[in-house]
N, C-alpha and C positions, 0 to 999 in steps of 0.2 A: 504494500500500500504506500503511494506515495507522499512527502510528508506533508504537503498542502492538504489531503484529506483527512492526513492525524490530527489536523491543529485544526480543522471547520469541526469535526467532531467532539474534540477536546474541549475544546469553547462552549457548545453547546453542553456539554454533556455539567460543566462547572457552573457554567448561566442557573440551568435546572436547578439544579441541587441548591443554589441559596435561594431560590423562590419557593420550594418546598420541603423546607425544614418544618413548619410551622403547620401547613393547611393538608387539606384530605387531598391530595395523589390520586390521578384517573391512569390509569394503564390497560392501552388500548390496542391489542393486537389485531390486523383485518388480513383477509385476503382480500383479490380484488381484482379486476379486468379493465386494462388501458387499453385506448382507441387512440390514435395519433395521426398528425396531420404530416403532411412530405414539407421536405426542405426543399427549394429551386436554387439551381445555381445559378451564376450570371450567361451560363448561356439554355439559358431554360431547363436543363436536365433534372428531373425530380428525384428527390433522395427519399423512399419512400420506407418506414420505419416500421415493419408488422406488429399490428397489436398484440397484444398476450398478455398472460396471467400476471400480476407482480403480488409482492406482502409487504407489511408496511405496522409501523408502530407509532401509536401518539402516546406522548405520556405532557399531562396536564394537570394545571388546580386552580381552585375558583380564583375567579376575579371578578370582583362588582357583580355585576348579572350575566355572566357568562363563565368564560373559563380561556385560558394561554396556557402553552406550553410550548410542547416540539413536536413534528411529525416528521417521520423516517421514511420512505420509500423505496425497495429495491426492483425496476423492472428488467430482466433479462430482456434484448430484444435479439431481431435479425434485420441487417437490410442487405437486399440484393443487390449485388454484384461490391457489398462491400464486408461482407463478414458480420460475424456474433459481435456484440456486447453489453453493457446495460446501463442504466440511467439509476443517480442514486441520490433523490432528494433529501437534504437537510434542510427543512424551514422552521421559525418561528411562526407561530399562528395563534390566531387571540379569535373568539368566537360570540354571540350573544344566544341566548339559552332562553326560550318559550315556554313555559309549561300550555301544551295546548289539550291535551285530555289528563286526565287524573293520572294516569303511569306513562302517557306517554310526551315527551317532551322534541319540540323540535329547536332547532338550529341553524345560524347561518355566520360566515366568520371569513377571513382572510390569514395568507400566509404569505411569508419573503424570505428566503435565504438562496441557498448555491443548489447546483447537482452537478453531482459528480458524474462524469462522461467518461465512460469505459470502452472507445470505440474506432473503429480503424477509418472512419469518412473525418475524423477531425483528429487535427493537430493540437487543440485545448480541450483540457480535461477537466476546465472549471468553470462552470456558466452560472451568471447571476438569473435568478427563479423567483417566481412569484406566482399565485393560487388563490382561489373561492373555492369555499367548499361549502355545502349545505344538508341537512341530512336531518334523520329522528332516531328517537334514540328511546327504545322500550324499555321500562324499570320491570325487571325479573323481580326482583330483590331488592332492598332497600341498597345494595353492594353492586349488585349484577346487572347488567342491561345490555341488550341488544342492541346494534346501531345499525344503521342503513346509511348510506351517506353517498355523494357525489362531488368530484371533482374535477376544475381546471386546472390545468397546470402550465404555465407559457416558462421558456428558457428562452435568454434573449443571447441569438446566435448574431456576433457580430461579423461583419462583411467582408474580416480580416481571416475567417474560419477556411484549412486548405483541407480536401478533401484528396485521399489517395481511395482511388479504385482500379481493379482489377475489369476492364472488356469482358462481353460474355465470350466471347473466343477464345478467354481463358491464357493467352498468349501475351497479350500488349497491358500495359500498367498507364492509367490516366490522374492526373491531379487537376481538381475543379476548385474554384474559389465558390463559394458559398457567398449571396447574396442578398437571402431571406435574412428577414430583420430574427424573427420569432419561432420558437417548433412548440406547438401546443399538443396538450395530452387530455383528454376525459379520460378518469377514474370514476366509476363504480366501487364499492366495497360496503363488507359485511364485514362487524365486528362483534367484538363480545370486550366489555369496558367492566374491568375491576378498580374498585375505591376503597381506600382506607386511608 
């Protein structure tokens, strides 16, 4: 891992911990299904990102009438004709909280930090990121709940981004400049949120 991702981690991971010494702790593990849009290069070439499964963790605690914390995202992707890798969001994210029926409550909120780019079309491996998300959230338990939730996710792919790809001819090796501002992602997910 390299050590720009130790230190967006570390950061986060310190941030956390002096905000929740005090208050009740949400820990939120989801699985989940991303939809992503293509990147265009400057000669119109579309960089096209297959959706797929990812999992993801928020860990949060109140604030005023909502709740902040962090949320983690790890998606494996594929793009053709440029290889495997995956996308690994760290944001801060602060929410406001509904009680819209007696157990169940709903939700709507924003996030901002980086994602880590594991991937052979770019030469940068750290994109500044930002997200909506919105969603409800069933009390099992006075501890236990259910979440439903949806998400944006935009990384903002600057115009300096070099892309190395492989021809489908398998033969010739090509490098594109990237000239999309934005690569957006819809998230789905299903979680299950423990408090104490």
């Amino acid at each position: 891992m390299k050590l720009g991702q130790l230190m967006v981690m570390a950061t986060c991971l310190i941030t956390a911990g002096a905000a929740w010494a005090e208050s009740t702790v949400y820990i939120t593990p989801y699985l989940g299904y991303s939809l992503s849009n293509s990147v265009t290069d400057e000669s119109g070439i579309k960089i096209n990102t297959d959706n797929d499964a990812h999992y993801a963790l928020g860990l949060e605690t109140d604030l005023y009438n909502g709740r902040a914390g962090l949320f983690v995202s790890h998606q494996p992707h594929s793009v053709e004709n440029f290889g495997d890798g995956s996308f690994t969001y760290t944001h801060f994210q602060s929410s406001l909280r509904f009680e819209t029926f007696e157990r169940l409550d709903t939700y709507f909120g924003a996030s901002m930090g980086a994602t880590i780019v594991d991937a052979d079309w770019t030469d940068s491996d750290l994109f500044f990121s930002a997200g909506l998300q919105g969603g409800a959230e069933y009390h099992l338990t006075d501890n236990l709940f259910l979440v439903f939730e949806a998400r944006w996710l935009a990384n903002l792919i600057d115009s300096d981004s070099i892309a190395n790809c492989t021809l489908p001819t398998g033969t010739e090796s090509c490098n594109i400049k990237i000239d999309s501002k934005w690569l957006s992602q819809f998230q789905t997910n299903v979680g299950i949120t423990f408090s104490f």
